[in-house]
C-alpha positions as CSV (number, residue, x, y, z in Angstrom):
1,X,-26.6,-32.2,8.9
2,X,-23.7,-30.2,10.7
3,X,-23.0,-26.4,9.9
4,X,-20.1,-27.6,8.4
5,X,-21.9,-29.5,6.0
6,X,-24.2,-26.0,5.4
7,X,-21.0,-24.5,5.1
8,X,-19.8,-26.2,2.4
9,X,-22.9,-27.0,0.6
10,X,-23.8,-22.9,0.5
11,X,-20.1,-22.3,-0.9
12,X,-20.8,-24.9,-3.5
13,X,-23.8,-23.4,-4.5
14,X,-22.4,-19.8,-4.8
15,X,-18.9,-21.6,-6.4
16,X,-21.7,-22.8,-9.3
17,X,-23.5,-19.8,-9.6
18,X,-20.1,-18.0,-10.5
19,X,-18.7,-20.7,-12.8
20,X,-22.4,-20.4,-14.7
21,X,-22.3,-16.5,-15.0
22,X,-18.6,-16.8,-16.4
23,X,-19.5,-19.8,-18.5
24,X,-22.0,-17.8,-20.1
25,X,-20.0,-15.0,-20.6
26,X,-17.3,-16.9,-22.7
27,X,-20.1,-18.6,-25.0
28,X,-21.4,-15.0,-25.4
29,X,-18.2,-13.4,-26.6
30,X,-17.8,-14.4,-30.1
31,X,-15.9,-11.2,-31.5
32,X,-12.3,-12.0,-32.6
33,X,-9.8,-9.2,-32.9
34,X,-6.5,-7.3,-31.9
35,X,-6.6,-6.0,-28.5
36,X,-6.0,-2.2,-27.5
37,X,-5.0,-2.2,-23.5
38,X,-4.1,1.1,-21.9
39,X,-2.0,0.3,-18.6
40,X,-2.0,3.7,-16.7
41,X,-2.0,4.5,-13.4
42,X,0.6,6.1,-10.1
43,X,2.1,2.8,-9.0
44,X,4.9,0.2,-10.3
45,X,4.3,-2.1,-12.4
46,X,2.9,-0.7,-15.7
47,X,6.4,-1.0,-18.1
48,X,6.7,-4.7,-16.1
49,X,2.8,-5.5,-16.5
50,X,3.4,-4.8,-20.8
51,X,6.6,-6.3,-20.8
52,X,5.2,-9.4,-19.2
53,X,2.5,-9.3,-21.9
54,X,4.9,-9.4,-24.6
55,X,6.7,-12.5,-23.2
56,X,3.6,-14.5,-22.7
57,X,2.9,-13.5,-26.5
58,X,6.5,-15.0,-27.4
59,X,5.7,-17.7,-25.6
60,X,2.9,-18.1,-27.6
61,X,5.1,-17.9,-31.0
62,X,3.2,-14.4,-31.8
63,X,5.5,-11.7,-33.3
64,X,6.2,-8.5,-30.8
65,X,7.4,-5.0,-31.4
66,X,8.6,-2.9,-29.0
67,X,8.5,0.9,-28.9
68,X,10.2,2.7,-25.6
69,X,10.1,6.1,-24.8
70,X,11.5,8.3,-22.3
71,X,13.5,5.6,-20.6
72,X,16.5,3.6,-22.7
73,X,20.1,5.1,-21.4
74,X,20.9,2.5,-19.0
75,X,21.1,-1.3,-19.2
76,X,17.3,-3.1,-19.1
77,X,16.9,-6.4,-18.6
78,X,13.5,-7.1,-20.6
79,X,15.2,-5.6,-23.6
80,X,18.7,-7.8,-22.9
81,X,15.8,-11.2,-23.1
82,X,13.4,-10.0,-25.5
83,X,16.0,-9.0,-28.4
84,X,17.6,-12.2,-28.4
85,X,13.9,-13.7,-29.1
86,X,13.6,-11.6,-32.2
87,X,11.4,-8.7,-30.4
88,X,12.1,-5.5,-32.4
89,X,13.1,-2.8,-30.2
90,X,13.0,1.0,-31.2
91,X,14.2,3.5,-28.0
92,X,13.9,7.0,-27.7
93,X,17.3,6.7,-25.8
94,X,17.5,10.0,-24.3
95,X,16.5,9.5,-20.5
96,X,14.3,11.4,-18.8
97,X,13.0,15.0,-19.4
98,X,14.2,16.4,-16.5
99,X,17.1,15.1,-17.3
100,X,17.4,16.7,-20.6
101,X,15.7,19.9,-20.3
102,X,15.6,20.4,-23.9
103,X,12.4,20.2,-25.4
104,X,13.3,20.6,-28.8
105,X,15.9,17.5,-28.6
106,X,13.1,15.7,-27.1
107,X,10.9,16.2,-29.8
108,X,12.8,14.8,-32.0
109,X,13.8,11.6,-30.3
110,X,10.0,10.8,-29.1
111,X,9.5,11.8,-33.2
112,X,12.0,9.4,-34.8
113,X,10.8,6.5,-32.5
114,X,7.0,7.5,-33.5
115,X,7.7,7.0,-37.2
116,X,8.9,3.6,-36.5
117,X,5.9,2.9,-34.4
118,X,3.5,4.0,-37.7
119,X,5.2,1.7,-39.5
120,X,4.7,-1.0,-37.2
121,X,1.0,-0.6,-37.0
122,X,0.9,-1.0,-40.4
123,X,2.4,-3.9,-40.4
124,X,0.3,-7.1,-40.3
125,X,2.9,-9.6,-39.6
126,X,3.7,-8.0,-35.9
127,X,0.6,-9.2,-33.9
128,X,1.5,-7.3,-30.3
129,X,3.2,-4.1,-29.9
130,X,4.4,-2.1,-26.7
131,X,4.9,1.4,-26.7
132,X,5.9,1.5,-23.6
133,X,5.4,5.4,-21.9
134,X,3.3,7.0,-25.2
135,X,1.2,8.5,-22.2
136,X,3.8,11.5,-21.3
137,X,4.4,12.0,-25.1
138,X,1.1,12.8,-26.0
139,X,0.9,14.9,-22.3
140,X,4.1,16.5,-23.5
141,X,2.7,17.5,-26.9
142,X,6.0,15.7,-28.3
143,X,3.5,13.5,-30.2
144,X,0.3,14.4,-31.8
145,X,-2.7,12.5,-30.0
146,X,-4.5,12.6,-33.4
147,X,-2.3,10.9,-34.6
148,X,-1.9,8.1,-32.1
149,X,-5.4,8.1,-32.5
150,X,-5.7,7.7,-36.5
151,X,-2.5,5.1,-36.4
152,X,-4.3,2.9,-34.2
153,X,-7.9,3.2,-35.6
154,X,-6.2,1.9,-38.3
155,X,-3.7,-0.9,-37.4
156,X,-4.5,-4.5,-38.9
157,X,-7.4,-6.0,-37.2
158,X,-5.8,-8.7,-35.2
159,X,-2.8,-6.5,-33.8
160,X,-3.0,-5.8,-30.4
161,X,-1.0,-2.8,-28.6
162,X,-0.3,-1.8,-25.3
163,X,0.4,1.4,-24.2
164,X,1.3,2.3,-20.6
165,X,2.5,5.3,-18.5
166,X,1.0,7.8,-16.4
167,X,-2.1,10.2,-17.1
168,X,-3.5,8.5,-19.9
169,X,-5.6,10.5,-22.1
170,X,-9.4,10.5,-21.7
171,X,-9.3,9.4,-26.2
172,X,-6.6,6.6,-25.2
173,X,-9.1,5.5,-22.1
174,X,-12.0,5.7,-24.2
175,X,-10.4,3.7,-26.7
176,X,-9.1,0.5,-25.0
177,X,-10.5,-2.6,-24.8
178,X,-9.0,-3.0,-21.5
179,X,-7.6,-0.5,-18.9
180,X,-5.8,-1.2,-15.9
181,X,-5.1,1.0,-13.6
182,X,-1.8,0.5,-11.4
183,X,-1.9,2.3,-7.8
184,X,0.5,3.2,-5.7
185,X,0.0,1.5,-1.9
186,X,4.0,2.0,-1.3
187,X,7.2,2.3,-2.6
188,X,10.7,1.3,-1.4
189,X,12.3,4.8,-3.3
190,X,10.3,6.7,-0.7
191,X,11.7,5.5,1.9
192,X,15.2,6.2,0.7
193,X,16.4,2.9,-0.6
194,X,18.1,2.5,-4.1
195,X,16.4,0.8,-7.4
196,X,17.2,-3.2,-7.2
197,X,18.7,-4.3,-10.3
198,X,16.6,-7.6,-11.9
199,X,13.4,-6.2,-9.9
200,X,13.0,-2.8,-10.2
201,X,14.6,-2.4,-13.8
């Protein structure tokens, strides 16, 4: 027998072992219910990674929500899509802090888009929410992490949610079901050129 034949009988072999361990795995896992994933992270991606989420949901006929914070006074091209497929959008709408530099303001906008996100928790007809950014409104103290943390203890049992931005909370880490963490190799910004409409927002 060549080593070629070796070759390809040994990668066989290992191809099997894997496809056993992960078969076993999916027999094993018999739970059923909403999801909590916790995107978080230095790098790109995380708004595009829950955004992309949502869609396949869509695609999937589910019914989405969409909470956005801290972004929302320019054009976005998810939210141009995803509204005219009946996703609910609620947006804080007033850019970014440093932009502001009014706390109190702040406060109020990540508070009037926070009520709206209780009630969609409670609400067992949405089955996948976004709130896209919660991380730097609980870091901020704009939004009570006990509270996040009661609202979704207590959401119906087969919503799922996904909540992304930097410095996650230890609580929102510990809570998830699934974290990703999104790190940044390299970024076009840094070296001086501008945002890209369609790929960057």
């Amino acid at each position: 027998m060549t080593s070629e034949s070796h070759k390809h009988e040994r990668h066989q072999a290992r191809q099997q072992k894997v496809k056993q361990q992960v078969d076993a795995k999916v027999a094993a896992a018999q739970d059923e219910k909403g999801l909590l994933l916790v995107i978080t992270g230095n790098g790109k991606g995380k708004s595009t990674s829950g955004f992309g989420t949502i869609t396949r949901a869509i695609g999937h006929g589910l019914t989405c929500s969409v909470a956005q914070f801290i972004k929302g006074t320019w054009d976005n091209g998810e939210r141009n899509l995803l509204e005219k497929l009946g996703v609910e959008f609620q947006v804080m709408a007033t850019g970014f802090t440093w932009e502001t530099q009014d706390k109190e303001l702040d406060t109020q906008a990540a508070q009037k888009v926070w009520q709206e996100c209780k009630r969609m928790l409670k609400d067992d007809s949405i089955d996948v929410i976004l709130l896209d950014e919660l991380t730097y409104m609980v870091s901020y103290g704009y939004i009570d992490l006990e509270e996040v943390v009661d609202a979704l203890s207590n959401r119906p049992p087969m919503q799922s949610v996904i909540i992304t931005g930097r410095g996650a909370h230890r609580t929102l880490i510990e809570m998830a079901d699934t974290v990703s963490e999104v790190k940044n190799v390299k970024h076009a910004f840094d070296s001086g050129i501008k945002a890209l409409k369609g790929v960057d927002w």
